[in-house]
NUGUFI-972580 format. One line per 5 residues: number of its first residue (from 1); for each residue x, y, z of N, C-alpha, C, O, CB. Coordinates in pm, whole numbers. Glycine has a CB too. Layout:
// residues N
NUM) X Y Z X Y Z X Y Z X Y Z X Y Z | ...
END
This chain:
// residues 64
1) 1236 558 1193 1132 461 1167 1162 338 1252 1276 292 1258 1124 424 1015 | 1074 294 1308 1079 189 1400 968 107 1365 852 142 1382 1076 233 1542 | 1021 -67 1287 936 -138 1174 985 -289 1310 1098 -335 1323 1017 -133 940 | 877 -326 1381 805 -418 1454 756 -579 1354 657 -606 1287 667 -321 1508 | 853 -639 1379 768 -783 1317 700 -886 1396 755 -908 1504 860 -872 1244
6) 595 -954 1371 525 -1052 1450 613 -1163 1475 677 -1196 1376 400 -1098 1386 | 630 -1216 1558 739 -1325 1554 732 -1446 1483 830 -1514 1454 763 -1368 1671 | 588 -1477 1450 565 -1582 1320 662 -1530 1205 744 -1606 1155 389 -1581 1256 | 651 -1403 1166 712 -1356 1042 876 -1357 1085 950 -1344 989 648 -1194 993 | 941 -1371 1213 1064 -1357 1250 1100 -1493 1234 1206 -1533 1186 1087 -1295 1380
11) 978 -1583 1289 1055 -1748 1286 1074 -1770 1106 1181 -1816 1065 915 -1911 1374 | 963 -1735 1008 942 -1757 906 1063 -1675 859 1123 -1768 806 810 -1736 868 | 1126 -1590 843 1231 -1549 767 1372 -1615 857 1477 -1576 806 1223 -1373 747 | 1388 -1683 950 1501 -1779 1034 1454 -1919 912 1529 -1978 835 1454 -1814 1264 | 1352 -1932 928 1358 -2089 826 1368 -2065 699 1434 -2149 637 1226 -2190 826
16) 1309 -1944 614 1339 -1932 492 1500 -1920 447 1566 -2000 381 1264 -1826 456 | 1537 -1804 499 1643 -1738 453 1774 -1835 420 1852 -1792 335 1670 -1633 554 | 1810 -1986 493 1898 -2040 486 1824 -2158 342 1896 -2227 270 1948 -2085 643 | 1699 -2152 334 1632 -2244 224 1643 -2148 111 1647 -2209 4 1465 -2297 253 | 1646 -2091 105 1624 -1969 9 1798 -1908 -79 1827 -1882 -196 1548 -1824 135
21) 1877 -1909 56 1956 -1844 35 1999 -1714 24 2103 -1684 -35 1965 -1878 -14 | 1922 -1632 81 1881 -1531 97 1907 -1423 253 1863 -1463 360 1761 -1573 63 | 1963 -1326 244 1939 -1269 356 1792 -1209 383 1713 -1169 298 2036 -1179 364 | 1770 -1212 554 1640 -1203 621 1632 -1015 566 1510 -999 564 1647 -1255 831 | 1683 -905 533 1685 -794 465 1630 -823 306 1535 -755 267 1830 -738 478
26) 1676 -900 236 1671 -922 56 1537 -967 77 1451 -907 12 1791 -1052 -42 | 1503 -1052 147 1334 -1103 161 1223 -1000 147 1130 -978 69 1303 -1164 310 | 1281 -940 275 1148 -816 352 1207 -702 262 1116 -620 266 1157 -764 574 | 1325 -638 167 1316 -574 48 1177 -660 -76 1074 -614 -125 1491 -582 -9 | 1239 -790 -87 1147 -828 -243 967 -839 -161 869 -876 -225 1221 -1051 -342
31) 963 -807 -44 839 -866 -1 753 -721 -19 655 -703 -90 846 -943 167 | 795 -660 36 755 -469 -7 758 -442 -154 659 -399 -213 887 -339 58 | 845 -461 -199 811 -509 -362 727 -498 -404 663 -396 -429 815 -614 -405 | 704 -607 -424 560 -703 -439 440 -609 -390 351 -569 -466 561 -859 -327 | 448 -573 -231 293 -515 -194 352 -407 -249 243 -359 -283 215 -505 -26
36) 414 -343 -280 345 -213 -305 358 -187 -446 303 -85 -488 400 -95 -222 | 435 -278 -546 339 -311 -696 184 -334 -686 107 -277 -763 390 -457 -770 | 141 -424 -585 -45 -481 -587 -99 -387 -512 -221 -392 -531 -98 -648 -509 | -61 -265 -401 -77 -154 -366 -132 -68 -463 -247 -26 -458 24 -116 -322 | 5 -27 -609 -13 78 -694 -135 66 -759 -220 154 -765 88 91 -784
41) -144 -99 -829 -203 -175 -922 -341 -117 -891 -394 -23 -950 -179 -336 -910 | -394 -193 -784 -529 -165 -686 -588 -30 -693 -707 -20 -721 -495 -184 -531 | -483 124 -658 -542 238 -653 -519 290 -751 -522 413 -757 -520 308 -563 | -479 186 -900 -498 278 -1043 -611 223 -1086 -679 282 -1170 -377 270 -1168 | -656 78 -1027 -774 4 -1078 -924 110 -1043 -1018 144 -1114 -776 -163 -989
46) -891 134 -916 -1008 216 -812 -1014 326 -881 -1129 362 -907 -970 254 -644 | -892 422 -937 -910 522 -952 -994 567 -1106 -1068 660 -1140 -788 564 -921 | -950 473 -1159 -999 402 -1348 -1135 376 -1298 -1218 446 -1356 -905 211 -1434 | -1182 303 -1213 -1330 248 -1231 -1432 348 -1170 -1553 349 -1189 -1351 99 -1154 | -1340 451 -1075 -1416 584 -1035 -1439 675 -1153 -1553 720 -1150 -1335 669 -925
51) -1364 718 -1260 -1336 797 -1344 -1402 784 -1476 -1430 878 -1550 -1218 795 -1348 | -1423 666 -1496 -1449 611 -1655 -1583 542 -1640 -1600 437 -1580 -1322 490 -1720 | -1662 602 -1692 -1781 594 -1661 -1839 592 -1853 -1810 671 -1943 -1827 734 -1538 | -1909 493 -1854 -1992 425 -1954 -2090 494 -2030 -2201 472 -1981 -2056 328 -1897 | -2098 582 -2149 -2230 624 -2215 -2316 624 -2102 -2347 718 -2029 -2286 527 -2334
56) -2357 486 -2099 -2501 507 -2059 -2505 562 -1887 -2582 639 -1830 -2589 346 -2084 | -2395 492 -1842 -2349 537 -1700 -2359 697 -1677 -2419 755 -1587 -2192 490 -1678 | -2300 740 -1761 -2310 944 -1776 -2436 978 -1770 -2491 1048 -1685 -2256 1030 -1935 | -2502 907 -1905 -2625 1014 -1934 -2735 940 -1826 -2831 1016 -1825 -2690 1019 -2132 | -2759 840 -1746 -2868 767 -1682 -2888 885 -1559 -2996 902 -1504 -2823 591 -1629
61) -2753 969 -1522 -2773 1054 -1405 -2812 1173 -1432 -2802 1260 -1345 -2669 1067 -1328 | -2857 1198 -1538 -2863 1367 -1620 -3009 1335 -1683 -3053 1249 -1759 -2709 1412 -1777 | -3072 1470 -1603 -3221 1494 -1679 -3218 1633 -1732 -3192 1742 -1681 -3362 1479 -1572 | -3258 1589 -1866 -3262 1729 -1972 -3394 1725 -1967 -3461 1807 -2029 -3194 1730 -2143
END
């Protein structure tokens, strides 16, 4: 795997990491984190609002 950073995000983890205390690795670990908790979150939300469908939502598409 070969993982490319923008150099804004290279200067930004040089100024954080000594404010922080933090190594420039522990960051970009807790930063993946994060997205891919609001990643999971997102395609259980999508997958729930595809799936679950409302009384009236069911029967409005069905002609008896």
């Amino acid at each position: 795997m070969n993982v490319e950073l923008s150099a804004e995000n290279l200067q930004n983890l040089e100024v954080f990491a000594p404010l922080l205390r933090k190594e420039s690795n522990e960051m970009i670990n807790e930063a993946l984190e994060l997205y891919f908790q609001e990643a999971i979150e997102k395609l259980e939300a999508q997958k729930n609002s595809e799936t679950n469908l409302s009384y009236e939502e069911f029967w409005d598409d069905i002609d008896i």
